[in-house]
ZARODREN-415857 format. One record per residue (C-alpha): residue number from 1; residue in one letter; x, y, z. Coordinates in steps of 0.001 Angstrom, whole numbers, padded with zeros to 6 digits, m for minus. Example, Ala and Ser with C-alpha at 12.3 -4.5 7.8 and 13.67 -1.06 7.14 Angstrom:
 num residuo       x       y       z
   1       A  012300 m004500  007800
   2       S  013670 m001060  007140
This chain:
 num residuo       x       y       z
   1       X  065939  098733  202577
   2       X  069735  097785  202871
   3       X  071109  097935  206107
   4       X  072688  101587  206253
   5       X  074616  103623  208983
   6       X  073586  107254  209466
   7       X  076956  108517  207937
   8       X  076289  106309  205165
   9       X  072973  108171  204165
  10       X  074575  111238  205043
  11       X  077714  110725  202397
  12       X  075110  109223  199669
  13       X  072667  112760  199507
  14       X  075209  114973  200269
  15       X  074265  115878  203518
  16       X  075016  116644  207471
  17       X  074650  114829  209988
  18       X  072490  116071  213236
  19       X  072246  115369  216599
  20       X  074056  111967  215810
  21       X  077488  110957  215637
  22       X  076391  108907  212125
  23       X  077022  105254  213891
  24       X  073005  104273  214207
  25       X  072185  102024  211390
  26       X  068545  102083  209667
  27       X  067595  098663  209435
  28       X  063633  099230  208772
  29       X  062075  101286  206185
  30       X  061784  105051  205090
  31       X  058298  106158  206004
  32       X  056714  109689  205286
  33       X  053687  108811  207397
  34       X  055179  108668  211524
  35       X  052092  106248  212003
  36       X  053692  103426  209699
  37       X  057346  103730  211028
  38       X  058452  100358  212630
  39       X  061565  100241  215426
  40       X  065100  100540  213201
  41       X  062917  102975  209949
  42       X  064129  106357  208383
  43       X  061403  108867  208725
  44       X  061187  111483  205897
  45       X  060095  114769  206759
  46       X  058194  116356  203824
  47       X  056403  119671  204584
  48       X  052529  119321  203544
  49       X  049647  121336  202589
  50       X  048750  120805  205920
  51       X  051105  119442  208376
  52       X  054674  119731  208179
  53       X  056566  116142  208378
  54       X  059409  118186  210341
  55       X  057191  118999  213624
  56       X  056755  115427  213978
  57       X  060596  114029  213865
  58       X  060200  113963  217804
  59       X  056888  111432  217200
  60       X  058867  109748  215021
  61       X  062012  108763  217182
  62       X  059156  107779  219998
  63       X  057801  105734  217497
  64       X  060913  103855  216918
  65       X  063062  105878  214099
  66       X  066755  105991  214151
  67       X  066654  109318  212362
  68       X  064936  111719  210344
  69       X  065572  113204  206430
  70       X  065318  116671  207019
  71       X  065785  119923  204808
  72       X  066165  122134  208566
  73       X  067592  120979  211963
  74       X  064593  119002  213899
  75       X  064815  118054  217767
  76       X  065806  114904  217044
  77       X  068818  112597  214906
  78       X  068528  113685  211505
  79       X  070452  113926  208560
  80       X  070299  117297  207011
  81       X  070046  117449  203447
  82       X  071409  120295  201357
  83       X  068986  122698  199570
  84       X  068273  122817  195821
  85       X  070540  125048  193643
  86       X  068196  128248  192718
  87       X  065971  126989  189745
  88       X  066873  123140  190271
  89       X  063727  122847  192559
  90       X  061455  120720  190541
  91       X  058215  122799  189784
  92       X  056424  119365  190264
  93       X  057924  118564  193135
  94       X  057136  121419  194953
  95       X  053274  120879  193936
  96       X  053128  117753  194766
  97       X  054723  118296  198156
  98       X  052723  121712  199039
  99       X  055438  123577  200399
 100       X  056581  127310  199227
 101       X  060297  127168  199888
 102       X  061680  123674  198119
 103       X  062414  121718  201187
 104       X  060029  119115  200082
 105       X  061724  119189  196977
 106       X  065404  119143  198293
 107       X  063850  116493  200690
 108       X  062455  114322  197507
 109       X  066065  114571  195817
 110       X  068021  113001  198992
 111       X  065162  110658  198536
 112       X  065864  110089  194909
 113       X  069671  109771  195561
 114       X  068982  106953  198566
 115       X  066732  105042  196638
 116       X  069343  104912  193166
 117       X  071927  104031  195695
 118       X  070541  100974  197150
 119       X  069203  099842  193697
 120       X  072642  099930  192514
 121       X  074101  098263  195184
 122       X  071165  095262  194728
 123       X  071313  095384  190846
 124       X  073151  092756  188299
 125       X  072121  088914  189009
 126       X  070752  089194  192394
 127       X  068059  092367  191425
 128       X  065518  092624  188326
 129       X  063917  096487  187753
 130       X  060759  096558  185585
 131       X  059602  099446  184999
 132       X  056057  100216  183500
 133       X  054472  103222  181294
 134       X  051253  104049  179102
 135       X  048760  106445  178966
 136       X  046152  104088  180840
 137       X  046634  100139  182491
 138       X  049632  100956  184132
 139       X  048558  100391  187907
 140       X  046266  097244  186623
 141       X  049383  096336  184407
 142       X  052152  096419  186784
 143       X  049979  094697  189787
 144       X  049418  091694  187147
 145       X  053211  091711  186377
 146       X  053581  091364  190412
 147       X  051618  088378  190526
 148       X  053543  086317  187559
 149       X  057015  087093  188793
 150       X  055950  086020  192028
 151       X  056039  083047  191673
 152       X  059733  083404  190364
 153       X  060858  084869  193707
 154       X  060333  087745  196288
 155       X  058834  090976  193857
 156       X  058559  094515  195251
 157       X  055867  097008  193992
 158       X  054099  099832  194913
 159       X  050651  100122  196418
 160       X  047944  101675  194181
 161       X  049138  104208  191561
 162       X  052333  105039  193646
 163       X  053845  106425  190421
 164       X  055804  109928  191087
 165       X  058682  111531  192583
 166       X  057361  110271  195865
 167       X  056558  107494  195404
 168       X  058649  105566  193027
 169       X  062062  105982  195497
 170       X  059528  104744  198138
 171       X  058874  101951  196525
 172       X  062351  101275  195329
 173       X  063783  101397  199020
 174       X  061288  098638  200108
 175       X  063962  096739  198030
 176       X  066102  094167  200255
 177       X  069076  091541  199496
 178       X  066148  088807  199554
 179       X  064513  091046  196438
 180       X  064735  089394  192930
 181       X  062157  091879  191329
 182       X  061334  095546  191443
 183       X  057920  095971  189479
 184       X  057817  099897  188442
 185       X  055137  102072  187783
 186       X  056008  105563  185992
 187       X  053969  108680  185521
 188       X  054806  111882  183222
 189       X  053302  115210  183240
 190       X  055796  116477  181206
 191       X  059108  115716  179146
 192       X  061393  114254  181062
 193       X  060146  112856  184222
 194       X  060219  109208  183073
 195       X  063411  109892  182409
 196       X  064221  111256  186025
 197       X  062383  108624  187183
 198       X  064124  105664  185134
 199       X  067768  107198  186602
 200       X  066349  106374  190221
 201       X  066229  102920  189438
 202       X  067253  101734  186239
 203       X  064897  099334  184462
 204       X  066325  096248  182772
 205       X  062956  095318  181282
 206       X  060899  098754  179860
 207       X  057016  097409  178670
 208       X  054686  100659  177083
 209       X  051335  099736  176937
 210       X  049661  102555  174627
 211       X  050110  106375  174327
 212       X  046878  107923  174194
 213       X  045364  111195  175426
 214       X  045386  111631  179476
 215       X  047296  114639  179891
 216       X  047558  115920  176419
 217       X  046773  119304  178042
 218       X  050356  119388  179029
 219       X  052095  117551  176553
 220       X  049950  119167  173583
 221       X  049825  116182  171434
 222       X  049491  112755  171205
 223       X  053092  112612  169812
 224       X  054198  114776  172316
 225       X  053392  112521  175304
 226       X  054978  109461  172897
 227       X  057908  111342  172796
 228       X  057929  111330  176545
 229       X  056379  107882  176909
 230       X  059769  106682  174803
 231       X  061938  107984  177617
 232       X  061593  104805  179680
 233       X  062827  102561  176665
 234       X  065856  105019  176015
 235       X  066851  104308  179190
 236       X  066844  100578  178933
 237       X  070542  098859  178904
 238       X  071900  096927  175778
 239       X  071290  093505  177357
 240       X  067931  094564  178285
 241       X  064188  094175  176706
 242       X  061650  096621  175612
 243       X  058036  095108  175421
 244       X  055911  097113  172967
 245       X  052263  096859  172221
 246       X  052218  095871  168986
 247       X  048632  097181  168350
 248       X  049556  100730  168707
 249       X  051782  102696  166055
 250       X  053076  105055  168533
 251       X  054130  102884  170766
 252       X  055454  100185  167904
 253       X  057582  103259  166570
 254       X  059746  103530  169844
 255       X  061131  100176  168900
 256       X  063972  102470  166876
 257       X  064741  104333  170251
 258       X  066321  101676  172188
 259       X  070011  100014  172662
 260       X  067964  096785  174060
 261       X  065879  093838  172590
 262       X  062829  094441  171655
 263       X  059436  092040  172185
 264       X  056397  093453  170521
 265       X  053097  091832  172404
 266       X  049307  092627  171323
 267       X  046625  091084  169376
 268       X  048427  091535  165593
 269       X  050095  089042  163903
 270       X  053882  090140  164276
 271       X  053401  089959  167949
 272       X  056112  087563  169792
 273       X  053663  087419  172415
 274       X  050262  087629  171288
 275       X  046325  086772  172055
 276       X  044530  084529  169738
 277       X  041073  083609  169779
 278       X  039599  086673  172307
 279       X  036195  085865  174080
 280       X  034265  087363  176397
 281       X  031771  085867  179219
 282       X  028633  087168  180226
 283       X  030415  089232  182742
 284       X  033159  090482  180602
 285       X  035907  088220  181502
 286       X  038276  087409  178791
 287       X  039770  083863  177354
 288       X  042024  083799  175073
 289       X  044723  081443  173560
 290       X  048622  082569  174911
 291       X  050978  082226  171906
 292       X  054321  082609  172652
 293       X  057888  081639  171086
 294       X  057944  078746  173729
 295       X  055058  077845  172995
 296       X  051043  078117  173702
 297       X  048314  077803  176531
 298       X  044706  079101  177637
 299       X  044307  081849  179598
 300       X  041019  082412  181353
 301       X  041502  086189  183130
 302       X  039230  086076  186197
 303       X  039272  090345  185409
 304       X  036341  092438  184376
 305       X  037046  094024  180844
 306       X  038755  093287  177427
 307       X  041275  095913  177824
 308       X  043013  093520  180265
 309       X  044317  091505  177333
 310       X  046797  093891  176264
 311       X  047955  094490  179970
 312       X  048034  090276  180669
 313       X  049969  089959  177358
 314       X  052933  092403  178812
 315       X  052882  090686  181985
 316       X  053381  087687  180453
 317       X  055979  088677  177869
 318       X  057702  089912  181089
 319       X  057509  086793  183292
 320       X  058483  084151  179766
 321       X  061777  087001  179734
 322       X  062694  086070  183548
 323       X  062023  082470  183006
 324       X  058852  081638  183277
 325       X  057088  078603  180821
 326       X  054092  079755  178782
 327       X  052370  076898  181080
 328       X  053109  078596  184329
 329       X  052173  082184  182842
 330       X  048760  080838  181872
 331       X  048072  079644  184965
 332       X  049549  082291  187101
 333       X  047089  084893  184714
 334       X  044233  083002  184898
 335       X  044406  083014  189154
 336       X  045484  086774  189285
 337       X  043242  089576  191378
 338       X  042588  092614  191185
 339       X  044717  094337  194246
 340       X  044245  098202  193609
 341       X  041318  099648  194515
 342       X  038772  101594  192553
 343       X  039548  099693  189613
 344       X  036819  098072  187765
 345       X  036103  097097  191247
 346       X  032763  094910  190959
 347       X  030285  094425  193618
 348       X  026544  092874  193403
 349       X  024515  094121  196051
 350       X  021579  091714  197969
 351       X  019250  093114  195498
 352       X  021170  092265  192374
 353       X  022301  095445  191698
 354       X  025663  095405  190495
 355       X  028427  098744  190895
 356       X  031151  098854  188846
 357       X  033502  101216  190843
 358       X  036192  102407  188435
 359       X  036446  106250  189764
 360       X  040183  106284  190263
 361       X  040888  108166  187502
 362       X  039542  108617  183763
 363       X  040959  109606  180003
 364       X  039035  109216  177237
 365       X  041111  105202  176157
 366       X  040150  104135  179624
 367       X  036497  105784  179536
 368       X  035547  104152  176383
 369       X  037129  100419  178102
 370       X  035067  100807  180429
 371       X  031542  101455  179241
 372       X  032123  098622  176506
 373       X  032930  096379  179783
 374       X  029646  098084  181013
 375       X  027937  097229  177948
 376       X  028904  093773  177711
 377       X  028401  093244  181694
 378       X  024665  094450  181141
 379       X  022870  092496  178149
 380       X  019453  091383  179328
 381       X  019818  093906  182285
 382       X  019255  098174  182569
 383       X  023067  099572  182438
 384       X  024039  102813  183646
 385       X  027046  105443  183387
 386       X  027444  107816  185776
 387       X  029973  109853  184575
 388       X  032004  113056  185760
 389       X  034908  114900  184607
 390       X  038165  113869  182344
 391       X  040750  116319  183816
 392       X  044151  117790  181240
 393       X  042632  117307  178147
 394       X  043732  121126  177159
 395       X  041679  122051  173845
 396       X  040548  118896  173317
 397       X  038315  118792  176346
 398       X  034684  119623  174774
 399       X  035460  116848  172187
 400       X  036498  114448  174048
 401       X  033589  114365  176383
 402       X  031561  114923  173788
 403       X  032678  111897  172331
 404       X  031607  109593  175205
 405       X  028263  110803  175461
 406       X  027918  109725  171956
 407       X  029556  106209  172819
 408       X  026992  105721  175688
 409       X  024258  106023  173171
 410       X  025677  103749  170328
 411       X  026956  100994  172849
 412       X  022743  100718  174419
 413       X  023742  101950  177649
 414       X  020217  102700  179001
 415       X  020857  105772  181313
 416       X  023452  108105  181718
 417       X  024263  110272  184793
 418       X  026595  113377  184208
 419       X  028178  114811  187445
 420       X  028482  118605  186775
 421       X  026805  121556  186534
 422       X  025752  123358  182900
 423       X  028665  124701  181194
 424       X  031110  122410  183426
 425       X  033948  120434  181627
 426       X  032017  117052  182196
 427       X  028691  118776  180297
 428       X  029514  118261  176822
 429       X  028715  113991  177589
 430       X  025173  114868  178745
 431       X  025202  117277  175520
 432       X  026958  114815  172823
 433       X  024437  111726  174491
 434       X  021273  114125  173576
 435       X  022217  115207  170296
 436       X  023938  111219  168907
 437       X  020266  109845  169927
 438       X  016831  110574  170576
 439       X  016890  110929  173992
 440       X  014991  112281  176979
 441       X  015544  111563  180016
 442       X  017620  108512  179330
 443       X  020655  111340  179563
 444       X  020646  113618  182761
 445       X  022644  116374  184182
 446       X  022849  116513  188158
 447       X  025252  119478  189588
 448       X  026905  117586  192325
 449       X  027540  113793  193628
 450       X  024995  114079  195939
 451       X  022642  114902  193472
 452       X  023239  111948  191170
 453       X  023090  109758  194157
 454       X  019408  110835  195290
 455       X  018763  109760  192080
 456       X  020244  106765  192289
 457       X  018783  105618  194952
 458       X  014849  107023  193276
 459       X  015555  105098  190117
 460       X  017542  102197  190320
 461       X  015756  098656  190324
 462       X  016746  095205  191375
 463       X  019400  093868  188508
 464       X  020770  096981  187240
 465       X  024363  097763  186454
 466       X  025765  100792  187711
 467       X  029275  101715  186414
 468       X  031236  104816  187984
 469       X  033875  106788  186747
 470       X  035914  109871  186365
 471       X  039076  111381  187103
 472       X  040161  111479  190924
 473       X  039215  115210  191566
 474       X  035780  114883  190672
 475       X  035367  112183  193665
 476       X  033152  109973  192101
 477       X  034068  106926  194624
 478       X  031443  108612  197400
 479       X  028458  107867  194443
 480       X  029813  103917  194569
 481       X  030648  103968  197831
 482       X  026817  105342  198933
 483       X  025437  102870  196090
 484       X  027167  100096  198791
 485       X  025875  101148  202266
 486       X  023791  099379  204346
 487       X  021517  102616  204396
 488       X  021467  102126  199960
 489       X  020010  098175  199998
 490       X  017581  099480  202699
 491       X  016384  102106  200241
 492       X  016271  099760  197578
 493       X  014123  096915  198965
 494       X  012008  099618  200622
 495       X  013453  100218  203928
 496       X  013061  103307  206100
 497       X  015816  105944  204568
């Protein structure tokens, strides 16, 4: 963050000043966790499910604070911030916080207000914002577009799927005078949080990757979370760009909702920035042939699954907008990792076994990327899905999972595993699976993770692929994350259990 006195912060979020005369200056960065605060940091007191940020402001100081961002007076120097107006307290704020009262909320506003502060003061020719959007790819999108502006100079962006009221200001006050990019990610659950978001830290360069159907339970329709989605490029400057998939209509339609430039990228024809000549390796790595207005090179994405395409197309179209050559984005794509975790995360065990860990989260566009990576991963080998819940798909719920248990069976996945119990959400998969094919026991129903994992470990043989994933609630990580214990390869090559 930029240097900043405590009267400073107190005059920016409208609040008092505590136990401090206001001359301190933070010169380290605003932590909500005491154990990460370094000597010169802000500590932000949010009130928990749990714990309650405020009874550790004393901790905090110890631990080398200057001050604390507090809704009440702690015992130690704090800047008080003013409560929310009745009915201004975000109803997803408050959720996401825990608390009963809106301090975490009136706490996450001062937040919001610090964070558009200091991006204003960095902004114009010393600071780039990017921000990032879509239904699905945006965490694997915007840690690619990370790694090709790199390159270009020092690039800021959040950890994981750090994507919400907390944790987009956090991100944006990790922002310094040496920053020359702020890489974005932003979530919606509802109209009009991109929006809030995008007035945090306005974006200069908006890319939406797709609009399809995680959350439609809130947003009711597919147009409705478009609508939503659009937000980001409505808030985009005059002078600045909006990169749109090409390859999806809803997305291609926003292109009438901005003031700014727009790039279309994807796989069809009218692309500016486009993919020709997609192939796939034995392990489902993609090459494909970069074709840009400045011209053309081979990429050779060292990433497991097709779907990347799309997302290494917008990071490119957003690295050849801040000066990159097509050259140095082909090269820069082709040596990119993966850096969040759970994400088509791909391990081969001593025994050959291979997990594909992609339980962060699930929708129906990212479940169906991911068993046709598992399908294309598996030829000559036995491939299975061990599934669990979508969560927010409203009405369409029974469908949708229906759906995928159908996909299993046409893509040759040999086994599927359904995590939950009969007449649970996740059911219909084992359901559609039995009734698309004429399956037995190829398609099974366990009750709980520890259930599918005794299975697991009874069934699976040397050279199998193993691909696991649902949405975050349903926990599916513990099933990869016991596939990959020492205890699992002893069970495997008939060791004591």
């Amino acid at each position: 963050m930029i240097e900043l006195s405590l009267a400073e912060i107190a005059e920016v979020v409208g609040g008092r000043l505590h136990n401090t005369d206001g001359t301190p200056r933070v010169t380290g960065s605003v932590e909500f966790d005491s154990r990460q605060l370094t000597p010169g940091g802000l500590f932000l007191a949010l009130p928990g499910q749990k714990v309650d940020g405020h009874d550790f402001a004393a901790k905090a100081i110890e631990s080398g604070a200057v001050a604390v961002l507090a809704a009440r007076e702690v015992d130690a120097p704090a800047v008080i911030v003013p409560p929310l107006a009745d009915g201004e307290a975000h109803e997803r704020s408050v959720a996401l916080t825990g608390d009963k009262d809106g301090a975490g909320a009136a706490v996450l506003a001062a937040l919001g207000k610090l964070a558009r502060h200091v991006v204003k003061t960095l902004s114009g020719d010393h600071l780039t914002v990017v921000g990032v959007t879509g239904s699905s790819g945006k965490t694997s999108t915007k840690d690619l577009i990370a790694q090709v502006l790199e390159p270009l100079g020092a690039t800021i962006a959040p950890p994981g799927s750090f994507n919400n009221e907390l944790g987009h200001p956090w991100t944006a006050l990790r922002a310094d005078a040496t920053t020359r990019h702020l890489v974005l990610e932003l979530s919606a659950r509802g109209p009009g949080h991109i929006a809030e978001l995008a007035a945090i830290a306005p974006p200069k360069i908006g890319v939406v990757l797709n609009v399809g159907t995680a959350h439609v339970g809130e947003f009711g329709s597919r147009e409705g979370i478009a609508k939503t989605k659009g937000e980001l490029v409505e808030a985009l400057p005059e002078d600045g760009v909006a990169i749109l998939n090409a390859d999806d209509p809803l997305v291609a339609a926003m292109a009438s909702r901005t003031k700014a430039r727009v790039v279309f990228v994807g796989e069809s024809p009218s692309a500016q920035v486009r993919a020709a000549n997609v192939t796939l390796d034995d392990q489902a790595r993609a090459s494909f042939r970069l074709v840009t207005p400045v011209g053309e090179a081979d990429v050779k994405l060292p990433l497991f699954g097709e779907h990347h395409v799309g997302n290494a197309l917008s990071a490119a179209a957003v690295a050849l907008e801040l000066g990159a050559s097509a050259d140095d984005v082909a090269a820069w794509l082709s040596a990119v990792e993966r850096r969040s975790a759970r994400r088509m995360e791909v391990t081969t065990r001593a025994d050959g076994v291979t997990v594909v860990n992609d339980s962060f989260n699930a929708n129906p566009e990212s479940m169906r990327a991911a068993l046709k990576t598992l399908a294309s991963m598996s030829e000559g080998r036995r491939s299975w899905a061990v599934l669990g819940v979508m969560g927010e798909l409203g009405s369409d719920s029974v469908t949708a999972h229906d759906e995928i248990g159908r996909l299993v069976v046409r893509l040759n996945i040999k086994k599927l595993v359904v995590i939950g119990a009969e007449g649970s959400a996740a059911a219909p998969m084992h359901h559609g699976a039995t009734q698309e094919g004429s399956w037995g026991e190829e398609s099974m129903l366990v009750p709980d993770v520890e259930a599918a994992v005794a299975l697991l470990h009874d069934q699976l043989r040397p050279q199998d692929v193993v691909l696991v994933k649902a949405s975050k609630a349903a926990a599916l990580w513990r099933v990869a994350d016991a596939l990959l214990s020492p205890e699992s390869h002893e069970r495997s090559n008939g060791g004591d259990a």
